[in-house]
Every structure is written in structure tokens, then in C-alpha cells.
TORPABA-124872 format. One line per 5 residues: number of its first residue (from 1); their letters; for each residue x, y, z of C-alpha. Coordinates in pm, 1 decimal. Layout:
! residues N
NUM> A> X,Y,Z | ...
END
This chain:
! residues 418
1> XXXXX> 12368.4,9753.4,2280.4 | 12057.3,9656.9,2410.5 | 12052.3,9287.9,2567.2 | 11731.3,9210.0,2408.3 | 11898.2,9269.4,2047.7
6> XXXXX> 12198.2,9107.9,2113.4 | 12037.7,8771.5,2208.4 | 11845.2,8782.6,1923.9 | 12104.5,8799.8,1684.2 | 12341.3,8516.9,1841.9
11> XXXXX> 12149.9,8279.4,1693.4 | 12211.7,8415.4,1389.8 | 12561.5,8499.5,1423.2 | 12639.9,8136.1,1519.0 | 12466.9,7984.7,1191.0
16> XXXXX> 12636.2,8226.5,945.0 | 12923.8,8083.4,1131.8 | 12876.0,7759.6,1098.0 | 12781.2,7801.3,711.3 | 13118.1,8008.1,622.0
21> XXXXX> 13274.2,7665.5,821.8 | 13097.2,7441.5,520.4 | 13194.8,7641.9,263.9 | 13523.9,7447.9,166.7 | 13318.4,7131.3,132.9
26> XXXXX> 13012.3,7249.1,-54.9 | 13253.6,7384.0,-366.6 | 13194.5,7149.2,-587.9 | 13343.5,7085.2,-984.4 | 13157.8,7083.9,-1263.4
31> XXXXX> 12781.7,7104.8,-1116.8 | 12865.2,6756.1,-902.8 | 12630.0,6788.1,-566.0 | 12791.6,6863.3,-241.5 | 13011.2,6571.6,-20.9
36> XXXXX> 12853.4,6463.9,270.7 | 12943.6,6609.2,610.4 | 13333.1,6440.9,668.7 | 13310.8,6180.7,931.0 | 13693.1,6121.4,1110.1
41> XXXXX> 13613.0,5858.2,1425.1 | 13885.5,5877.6,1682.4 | 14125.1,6141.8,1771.3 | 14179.3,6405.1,1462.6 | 14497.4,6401.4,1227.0
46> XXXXX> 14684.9,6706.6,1390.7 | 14896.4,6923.8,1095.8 | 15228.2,7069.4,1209.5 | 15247.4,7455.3,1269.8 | 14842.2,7431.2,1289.4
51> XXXXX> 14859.8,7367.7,911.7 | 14598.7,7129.1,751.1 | 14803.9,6970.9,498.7 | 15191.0,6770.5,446.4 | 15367.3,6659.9,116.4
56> XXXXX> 15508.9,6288.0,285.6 | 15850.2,6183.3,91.0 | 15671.5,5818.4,-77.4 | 15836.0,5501.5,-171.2 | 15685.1,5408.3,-465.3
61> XXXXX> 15764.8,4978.0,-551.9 | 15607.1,4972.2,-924.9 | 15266.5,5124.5,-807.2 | 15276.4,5005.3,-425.8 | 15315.2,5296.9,-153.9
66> XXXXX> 15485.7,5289.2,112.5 | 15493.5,5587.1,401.5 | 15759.6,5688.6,652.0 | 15662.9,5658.2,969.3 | 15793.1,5655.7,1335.3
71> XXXXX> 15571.4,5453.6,1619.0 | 15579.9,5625.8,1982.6 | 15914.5,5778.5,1875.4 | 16066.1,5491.9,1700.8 | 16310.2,5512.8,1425.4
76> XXXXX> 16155.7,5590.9,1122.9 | 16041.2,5307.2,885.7 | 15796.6,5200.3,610.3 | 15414.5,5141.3,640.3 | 15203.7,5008.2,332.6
81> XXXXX> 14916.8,5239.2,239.5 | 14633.9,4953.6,193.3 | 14319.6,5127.1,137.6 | 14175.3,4763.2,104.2 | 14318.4,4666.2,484.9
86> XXXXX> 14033.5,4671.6,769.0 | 14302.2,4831.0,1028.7 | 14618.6,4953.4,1068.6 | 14893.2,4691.2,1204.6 | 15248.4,4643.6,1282.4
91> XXXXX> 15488.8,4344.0,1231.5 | 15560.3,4190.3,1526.9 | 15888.1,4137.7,1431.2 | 16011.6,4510.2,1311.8 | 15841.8,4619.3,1631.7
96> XXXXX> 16041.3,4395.3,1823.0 | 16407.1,4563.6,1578.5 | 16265.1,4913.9,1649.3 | 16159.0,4856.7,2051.3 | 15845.8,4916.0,2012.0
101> XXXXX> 15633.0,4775.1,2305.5 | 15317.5,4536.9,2207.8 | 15127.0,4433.7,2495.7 | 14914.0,4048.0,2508.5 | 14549.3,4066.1,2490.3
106> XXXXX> 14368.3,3775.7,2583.1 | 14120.8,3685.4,2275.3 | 13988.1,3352.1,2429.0 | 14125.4,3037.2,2613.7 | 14316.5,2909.6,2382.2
111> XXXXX> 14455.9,3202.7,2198.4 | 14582.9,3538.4,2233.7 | 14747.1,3884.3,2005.3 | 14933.6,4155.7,2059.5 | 14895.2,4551.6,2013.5
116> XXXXX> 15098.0,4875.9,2078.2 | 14834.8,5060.2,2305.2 | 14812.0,5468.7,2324.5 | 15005.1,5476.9,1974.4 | 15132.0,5827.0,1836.7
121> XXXXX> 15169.9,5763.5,1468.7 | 15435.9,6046.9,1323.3 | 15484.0,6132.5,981.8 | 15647.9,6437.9,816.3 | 15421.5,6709.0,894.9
126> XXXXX> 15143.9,6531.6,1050.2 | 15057.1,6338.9,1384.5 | 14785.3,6073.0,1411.9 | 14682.5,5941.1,1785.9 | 14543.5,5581.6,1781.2
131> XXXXX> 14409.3,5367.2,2057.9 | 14616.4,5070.8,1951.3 | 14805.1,4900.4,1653.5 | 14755.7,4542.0,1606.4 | 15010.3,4302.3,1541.8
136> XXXXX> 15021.7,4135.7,1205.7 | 15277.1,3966.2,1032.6 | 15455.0,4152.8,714.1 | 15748.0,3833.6,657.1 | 15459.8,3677.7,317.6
141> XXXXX> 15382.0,4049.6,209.1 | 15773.9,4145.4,256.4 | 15877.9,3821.1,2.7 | 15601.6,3883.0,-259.8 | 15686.3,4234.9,-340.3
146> XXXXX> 16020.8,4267.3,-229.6 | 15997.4,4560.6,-24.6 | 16015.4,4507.1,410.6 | 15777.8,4714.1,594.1 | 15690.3,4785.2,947.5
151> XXXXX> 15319.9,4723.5,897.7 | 14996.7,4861.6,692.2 | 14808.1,5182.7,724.7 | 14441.3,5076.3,656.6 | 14109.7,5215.9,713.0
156> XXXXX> 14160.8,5379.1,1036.8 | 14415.7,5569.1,860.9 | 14210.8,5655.4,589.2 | 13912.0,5766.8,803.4 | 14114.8,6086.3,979.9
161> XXXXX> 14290.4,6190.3,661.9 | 14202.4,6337.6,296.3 | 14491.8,6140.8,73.8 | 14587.3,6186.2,-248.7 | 14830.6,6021.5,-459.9
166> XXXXX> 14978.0,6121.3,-770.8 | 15133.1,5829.2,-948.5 | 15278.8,6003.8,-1268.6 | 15485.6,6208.7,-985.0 | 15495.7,5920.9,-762.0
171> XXXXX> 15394.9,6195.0,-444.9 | 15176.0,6195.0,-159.6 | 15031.1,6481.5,-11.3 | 14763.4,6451.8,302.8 | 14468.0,6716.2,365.3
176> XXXXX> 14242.9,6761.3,674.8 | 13908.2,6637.7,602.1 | 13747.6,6918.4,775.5 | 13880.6,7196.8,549.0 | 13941.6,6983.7,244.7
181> XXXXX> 13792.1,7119.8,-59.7 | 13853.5,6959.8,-414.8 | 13895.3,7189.6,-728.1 | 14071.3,6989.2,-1007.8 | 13921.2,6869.8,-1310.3
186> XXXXX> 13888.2,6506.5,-1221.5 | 13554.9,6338.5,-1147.1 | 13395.5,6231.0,-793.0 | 13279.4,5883.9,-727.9 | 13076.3,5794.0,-414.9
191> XXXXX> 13209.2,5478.0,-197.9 | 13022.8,5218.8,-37.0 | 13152.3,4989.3,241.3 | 13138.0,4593.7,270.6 | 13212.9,4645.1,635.6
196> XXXXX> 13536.9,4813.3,656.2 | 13617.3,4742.3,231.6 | 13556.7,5033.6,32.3 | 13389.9,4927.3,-297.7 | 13387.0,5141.0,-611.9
201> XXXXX> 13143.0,5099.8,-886.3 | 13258.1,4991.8,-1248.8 | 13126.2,4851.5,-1573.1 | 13316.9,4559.6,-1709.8 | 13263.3,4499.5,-2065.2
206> XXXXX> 13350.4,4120.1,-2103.9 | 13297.4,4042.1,-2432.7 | 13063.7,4177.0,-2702.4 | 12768.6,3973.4,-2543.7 | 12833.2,3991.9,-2192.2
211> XXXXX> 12888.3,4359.4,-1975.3 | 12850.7,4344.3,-1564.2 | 12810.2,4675.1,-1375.2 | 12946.2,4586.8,-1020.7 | 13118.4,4653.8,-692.7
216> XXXXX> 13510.7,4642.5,-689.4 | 13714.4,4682.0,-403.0 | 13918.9,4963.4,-423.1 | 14313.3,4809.8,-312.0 | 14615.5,5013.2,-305.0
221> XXXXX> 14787.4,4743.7,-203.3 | 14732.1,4452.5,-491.9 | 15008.4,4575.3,-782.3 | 14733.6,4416.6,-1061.0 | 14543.8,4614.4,-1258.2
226> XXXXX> 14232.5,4453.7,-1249.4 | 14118.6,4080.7,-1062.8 | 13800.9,3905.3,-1084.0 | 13662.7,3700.7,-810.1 | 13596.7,3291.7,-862.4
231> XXXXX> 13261.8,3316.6,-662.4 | 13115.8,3650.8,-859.9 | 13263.8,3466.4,-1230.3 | 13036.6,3179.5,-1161.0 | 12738.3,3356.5,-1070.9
236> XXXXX> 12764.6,3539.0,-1344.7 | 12867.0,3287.3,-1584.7 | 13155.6,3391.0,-1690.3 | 13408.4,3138.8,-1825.7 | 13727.8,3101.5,-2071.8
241> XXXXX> 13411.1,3059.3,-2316.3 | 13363.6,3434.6,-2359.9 | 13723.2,3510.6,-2471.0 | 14083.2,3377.3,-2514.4 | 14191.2,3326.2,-2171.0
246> XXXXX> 14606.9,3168.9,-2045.2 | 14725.0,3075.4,-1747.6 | 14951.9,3274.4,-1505.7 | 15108.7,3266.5,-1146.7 | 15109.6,3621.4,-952.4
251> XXXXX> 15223.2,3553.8,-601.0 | 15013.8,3835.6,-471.4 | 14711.8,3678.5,-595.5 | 14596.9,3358.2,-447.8 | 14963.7,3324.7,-294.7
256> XXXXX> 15067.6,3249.9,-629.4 | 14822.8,2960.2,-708.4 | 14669.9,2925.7,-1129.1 | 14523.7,3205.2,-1237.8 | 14397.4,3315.0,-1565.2
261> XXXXX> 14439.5,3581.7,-1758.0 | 14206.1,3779.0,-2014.2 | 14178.9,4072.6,-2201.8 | 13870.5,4256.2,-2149.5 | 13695.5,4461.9,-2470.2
266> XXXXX> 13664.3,4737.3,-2174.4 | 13635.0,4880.3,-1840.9 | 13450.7,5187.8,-1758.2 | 13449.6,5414.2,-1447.5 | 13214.7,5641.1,-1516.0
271> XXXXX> 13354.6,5837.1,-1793.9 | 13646.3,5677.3,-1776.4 | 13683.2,5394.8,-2012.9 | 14021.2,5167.8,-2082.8 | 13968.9,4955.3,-2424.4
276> XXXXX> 14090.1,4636.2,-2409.5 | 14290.9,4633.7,-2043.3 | 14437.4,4234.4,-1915.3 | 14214.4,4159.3,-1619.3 | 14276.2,3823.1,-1362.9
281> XXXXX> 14043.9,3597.3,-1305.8 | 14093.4,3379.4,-957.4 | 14035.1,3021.3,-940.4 | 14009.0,3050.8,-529.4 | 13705.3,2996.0,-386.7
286> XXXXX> 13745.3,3095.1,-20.9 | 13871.1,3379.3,190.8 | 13760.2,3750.2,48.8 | 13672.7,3614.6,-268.5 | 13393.1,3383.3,-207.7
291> XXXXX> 13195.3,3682.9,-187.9 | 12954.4,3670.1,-544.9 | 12821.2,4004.5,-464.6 | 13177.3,4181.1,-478.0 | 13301.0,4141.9,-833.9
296> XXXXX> 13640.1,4130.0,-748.4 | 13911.4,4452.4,-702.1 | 14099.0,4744.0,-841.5 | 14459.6,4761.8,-787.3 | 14703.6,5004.7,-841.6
301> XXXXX> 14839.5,4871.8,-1155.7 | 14462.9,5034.0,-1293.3 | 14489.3,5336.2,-1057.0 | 14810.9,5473.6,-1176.6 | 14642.0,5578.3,-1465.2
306> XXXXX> 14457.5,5908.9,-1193.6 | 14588.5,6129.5,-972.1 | 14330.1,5935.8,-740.0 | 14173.6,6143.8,-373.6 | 14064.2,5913.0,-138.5
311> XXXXX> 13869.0,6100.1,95.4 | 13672.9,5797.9,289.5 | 13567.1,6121.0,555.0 | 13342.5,6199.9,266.4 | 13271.9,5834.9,155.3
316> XXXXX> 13412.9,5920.7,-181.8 | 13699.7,5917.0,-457.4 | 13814.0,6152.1,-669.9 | 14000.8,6061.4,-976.3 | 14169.4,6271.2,-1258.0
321> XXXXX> 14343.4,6125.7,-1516.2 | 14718.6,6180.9,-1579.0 | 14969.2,6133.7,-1870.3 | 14959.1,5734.4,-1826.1 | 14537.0,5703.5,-1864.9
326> XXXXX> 14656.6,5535.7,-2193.1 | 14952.2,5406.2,-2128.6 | 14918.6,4998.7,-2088.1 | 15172.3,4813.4,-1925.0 | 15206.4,4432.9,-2057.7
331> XXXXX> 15180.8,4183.4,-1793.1 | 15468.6,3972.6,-1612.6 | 15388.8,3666.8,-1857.6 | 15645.8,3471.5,-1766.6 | 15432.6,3226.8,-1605.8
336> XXXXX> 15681.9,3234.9,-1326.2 | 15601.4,3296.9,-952.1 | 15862.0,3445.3,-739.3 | 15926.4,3532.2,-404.1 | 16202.1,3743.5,-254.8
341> XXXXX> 16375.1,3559.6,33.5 | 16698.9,3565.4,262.4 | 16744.5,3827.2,515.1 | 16762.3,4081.8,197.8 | 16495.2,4016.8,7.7
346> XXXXX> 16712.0,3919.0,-259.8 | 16723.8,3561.9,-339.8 | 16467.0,3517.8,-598.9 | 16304.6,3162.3,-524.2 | 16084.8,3017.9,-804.4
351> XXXXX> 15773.6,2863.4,-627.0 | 15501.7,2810.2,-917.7 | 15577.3,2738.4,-1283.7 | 15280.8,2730.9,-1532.7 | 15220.3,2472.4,-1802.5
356> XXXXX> 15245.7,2641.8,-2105.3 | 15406.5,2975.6,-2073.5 | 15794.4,3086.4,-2148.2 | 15884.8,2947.2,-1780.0 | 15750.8,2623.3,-1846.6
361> XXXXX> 15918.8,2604.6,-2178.3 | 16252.3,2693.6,-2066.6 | 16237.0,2383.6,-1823.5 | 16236.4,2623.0,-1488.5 | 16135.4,2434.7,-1194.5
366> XXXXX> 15976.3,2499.2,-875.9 | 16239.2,2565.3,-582.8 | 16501.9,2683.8,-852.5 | 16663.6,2988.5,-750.3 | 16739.0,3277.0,-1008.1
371> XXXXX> 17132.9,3321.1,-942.2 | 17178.2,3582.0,-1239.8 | 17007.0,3748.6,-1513.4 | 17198.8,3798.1,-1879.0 | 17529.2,3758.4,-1658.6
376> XXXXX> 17449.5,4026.1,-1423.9 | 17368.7,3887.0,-1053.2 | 17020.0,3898.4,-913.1 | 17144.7,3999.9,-597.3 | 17199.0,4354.3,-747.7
381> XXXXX> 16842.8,4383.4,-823.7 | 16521.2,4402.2,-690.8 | 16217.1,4173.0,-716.5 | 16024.5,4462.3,-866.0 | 16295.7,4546.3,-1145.4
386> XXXXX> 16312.4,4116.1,-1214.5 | 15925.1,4137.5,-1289.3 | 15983.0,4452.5,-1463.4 | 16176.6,4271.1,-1713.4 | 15972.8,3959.4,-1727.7
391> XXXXX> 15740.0,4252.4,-1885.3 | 15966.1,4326.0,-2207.5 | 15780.3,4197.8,-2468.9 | 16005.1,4016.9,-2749.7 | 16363.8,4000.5,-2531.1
396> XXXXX> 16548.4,3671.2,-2489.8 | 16682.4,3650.7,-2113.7 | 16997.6,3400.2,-2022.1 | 16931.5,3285.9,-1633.0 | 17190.4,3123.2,-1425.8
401> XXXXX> 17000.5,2873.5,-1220.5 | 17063.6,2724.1,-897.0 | 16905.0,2444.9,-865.4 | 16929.6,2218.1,-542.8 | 17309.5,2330.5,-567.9
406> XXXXX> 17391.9,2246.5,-919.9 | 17418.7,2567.8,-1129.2 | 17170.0,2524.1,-1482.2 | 17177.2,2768.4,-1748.3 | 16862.4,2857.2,-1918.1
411> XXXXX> 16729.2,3096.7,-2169.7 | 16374.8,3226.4,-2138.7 | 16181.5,3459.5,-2421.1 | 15932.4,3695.0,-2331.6 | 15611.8,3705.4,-2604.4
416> XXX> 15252.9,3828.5,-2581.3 | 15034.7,3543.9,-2520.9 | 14756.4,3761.4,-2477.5
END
């Protein structure tokens, strides 16, 4: 072939190339437009057997995730999947258990934190490189859901993977962003980004006068349906004036401080609308939620409802509903607030009671402990399968109390108050 001609079609050759490359990512469903070029900073996700996708074997606590994982060839152990966390971290504590190495870095004169440096995160199927893994302490998450873990995957994570979780199936299955190409039936939403937070757009529907169309940070790792921020309720106006409104005491929200709760005439993501869902409404004013521009966040408790893609390489979710889109779950409305303690999570400490609510009727008291539960001992369950039946609308419950060492028996009654 004649030099001349071959140099003119290189050019050529290398953009057909590059366009049969795109192809994966400009399929699109239903006449949506294209996702952007994927964007994965730091080293790439690498696939065993040069595959591009792994099924990961999921703990599912109610609607929380939580990933198997091995650090620089640790044992295997659990990492939350917090799509709401800035970065990835580890527990000082389990790192210390599994000999895992964290090194000081000075931060300032009178301060200083620890990392693992050069980490090789391993899960089935799939490696992940990282520069370093912060620590972070997991002991207040590990007593408010029940569940130890050896620290969070957060944005970093979601940056170099395509994830998508299936909650009716309660599987995980993780796609390389750079051949990922969606074909379901579910809608595409883009994301924006309050730094590292990805926010999701939604239309609240308050009462029959008042509907806000706002941010809401998208959180994998808050169990609640549905919270509203102090800071973005005032600015708006919103009050116990729109609608019937009670108190309640989560301990993932607010650490368990007053909250209220109120059922919403609807909530609409794009096409997908839930009549009549329970939001919460925080009464803190500092921290994330001080925020008035961020409307406040969608948990899992609301995402269960999808198989939900979170492909933040494409600044976007993808959400398809499943057999539980209209399935509501009643709320714990016990007006208790309970953390998990002793070395097994399982000593259930009351730490808030509300005024008003079955708790608070029943004569509970902060500091009581819940020794057994219709004579069957809390120490065979788990904090998630307590709440769950704080959620059975219409049942009496017989506690055995310990309180300050003196054993109290109580019965509690679970009713809609909402």
C-alpha cells in the first residue's frame, strides 16, 4: 500500500475507533440524551479475569448495605456503602483487630490523624487501588444500627465504579464505568454535587397550599425514608401549621435528639410519585443541616422502592421501580431511641423517650435497658429486628426492664399516630 494512502486514512481509522469505544455509553432508553463522558479520578477499578463487572455477596440491615471487603490482605470484613460520605475511611479500632497499619499525619500543632497509605481495597471480583484510607471512628454508627463495620465506602468509591443495588433482591452487582451501558426500563436522573454530596432533585408536595422543588442529598446510609432540614423548613416556612405533625426520637437522626414527624400529600421524582409517604423534619440547626439551600436527604428507607444505578462517573442515577414502589412501611413510632451497646451490640439501652408517644406512656425511662421482649430475651435479637417490631401497628409488647438493676415490667402498644 502506498505510504501516502495509508497516512491518510489513520486518522480516520483512529476516530471510527474511538466512536465504536462510545458506543456503550451513547445507548440510551427511551429517547433520554446521551451520559456525559465517565470521569473515574485515581487508579481504575480493575475486574477479575479482565472482566468489567462482579455480583458482591451484600449484607443488607433493613435497607443499609454493607460490602465485604479485605484491606492490604486483611481478613475480610464489612464496609458501609454511604453514597452521602465525602471519603472512604476505616475504624481505627477494627484496623487495629485486623493489623492493618495506619500511619500519623501531622494536620497542625496541636493535632494529628491517621491513614492506611498505598491501600489495595479487595472485593469479590474486583480490586480498587487508593492512595490512602482515613481513619474514622465506626463505635456511634456501630450502636445506632446495630451492625459493626470496618469503615465506609464513600465517594471515592463511587467515582471508579458503576453500582447498582437491587433492594427487592437485596444484591449488589458493580460495572466498569468505561463500558457501562444502561438498558432497563427505569428512568435517568442527572446529579449535582455540594462539594463531594451528591444531590438529587425532587418535588415535595407539603400540603395542598405549599409544594417545594429542591435539592436532596442522595444517602445510602440514613435508614429514613425521607428527612427535612431545620435551616431549609424555615426558609421556606414550613411549620407543624401546614399539617398534623408528632414527635419522635431516631438515633440516626440528630443522634437521637426531637424530631417530628409528618405525612406528606406527596413526593415526586420525576415520574415517580409516592402519595402520602411519613417524612422527618429536624429540629438541629448546625452541622450538614444548616444548609437552607439543601432541602434535606433521601435515605434508603425511600430508595428501596428502585432498583437504583448510581453511576457518579456519569454524574447520574438511574432508578427503576420494583415490587415495593407501593409498598409503605409504618414508622418505628415508639417514640423510643435505642442504641445497641456491649461488646455485641446487643444490649439495647434506651437513651431518649418522647412526651407523648407509646414509650412515654408505658413509663420507659432514659438509661433503662430492654432485658426481654414478650418473654423472649433481647440478647437473641438484633437492634434492627427490635425496631422492626416497634413497626407492628396495633400489637401489645410485654418488656422486661432493667432499670439501674431493679428488673420493671412494662407493656407498650404500638398505634398509628400519624
Amino acid at each position: 500500500m502506498n505510504p501516502r494512502t495509508t497516512n491518510c486514512w489513520t486518522p480516520l481509522l483512529v476516530l471510527l475507533a474511538v466512536s465504536a469505544a462510545m458506543l456503550p455509553l451513547l445507548r440510551t432508553q427511551n429517547g433520554e440524551s446521551a451520559a456525559p463522558q465517565a470521569t473515574t479520578p485515581g487508579p481504575h477499578a480493575r475486574f477479575a479475569f479482565g472482566g468489567n463487572a462482579a455480583q458482591i455477596p451484600a449484607d443488607f440491615v433493613r435497607n443499609l448495605i454493607f460490602l465485604p471487603v479485605r484491606v492490604n490482605g486483611s481478613r475480610t470484613s464489612l464496609f458501609a456503602l454511604d453514597s452521602s460520605a465525602a471519603t472512604s475511611s476505616i475504624d481505627p479500632e477494627q484496623a487495629t483487630r485486623l493489623d492493618v497499619k495506619l500511619q500519623t499525619d501531622n494536620a497542625g500543632a496541636d493535632s494529628s490523624s491517621a491513614s492506611a497509605r498505598d491501600v489495595l481495597l479487595e472485593l469479590p471480583g474486583l480490586q480498587i487501588p487508593m492512595t490512602s484510607l482515613p481513619e474514622k471512628s465506626r463505635q456511634k454508627s456501630a450502636e445506632q444500627t446495630g451492625q459493626p463495620s470496618l469503615g465506609v465506602l464513600g465517594k471515592d468509591f463511587f467515582d471508579r465504579v458503576v453500582i447498582e443495588v437491587d433492594y427487592a433482591r437485596q444484591t449488589v452487582q458493580l460495572y466498569d464505568p468505561s463500558v457501562f451501558a444502561y438498558s432497563g426500563t427505569g428512568k435517568s436522573f442527572p446529579l449535582s454535587f455540594a462539594g463531594d454530596v451528591p444531590l438529587l432533585r425532587a418535588k415535595a408536595e407539603i400540603s395542598v397550599h405549599k409544594t417545594v422543588d429542591a435539592d436532596f442529598v442522595l444517602d445510602t446510609g440514613l435508614d429514613s425514608a425521607i428527612v427535612f432540614y431545620r435551616a431549609f423548613t424555615d426558609s421556606e416556612r414550613i411549620s407543624a401549621a401546614h399539617f398534623k405533625t408528632v414527635s419522635a426520637s431516631y438515633a440516626e437522626i440528630d443522634d437521637g435528639a426531637k424530631i417530628l414527624l409528618g405525612r406528606l400529600k406527596g413526593f415526586e421524582i420525576g415520574p415517580y410519585a409516592i402519595e402520602t409517604p411519613v417524612a422527618a423534619f429536624s429540629q438541629s440547626d448546625s452541622g450538614a443541616t444548616a444548609d437552607k439551600k439543601i432541602a434535606g436527604a433521601i435515605g434508603a428507607n425511600f430508595l428501596r422502592r428502585f432498583t437504583v444505578i448510581f453511576d457518579f462517573p456519569h454524574q447520574r442515577v438511574i432508578l427503576e421501580p420494583n415490587l415495593q414502589f407501593n409498598h409503605s412501611v409504618d414508622e418505628d413510632m415508639s417514640g423510643l431511641s435505642l442504641l445497641a451497646k456491649g461488646s455485641n451490640l446487643r444490649t439495647f439501652e434506651v437513651v431518649r423517650v418522647q412526651p407523648g408517644t407509646p414509650a412515654a406512656d408505658a413509663g420507659i425511662q432514659s438509661g433503662d435497658v430492654i432485658a426481654a421482649i414478650d418473654d423472649e430475651a433481647a440478647a437473641d435479637l438484633t437492634l434492627s429486628a427490635v425496631r422492626d417490631l416497634f413497626r407492628q401497628i396495633g400489637h401489645e409488647y410485654k418488656l422486661l426492664i432493667d432499670r439501674k438493676g431493679q428488673s420493671v415490667t412494662v407493656s407498650i402498644k404500638m398505634h398509628r399516630v400519624i
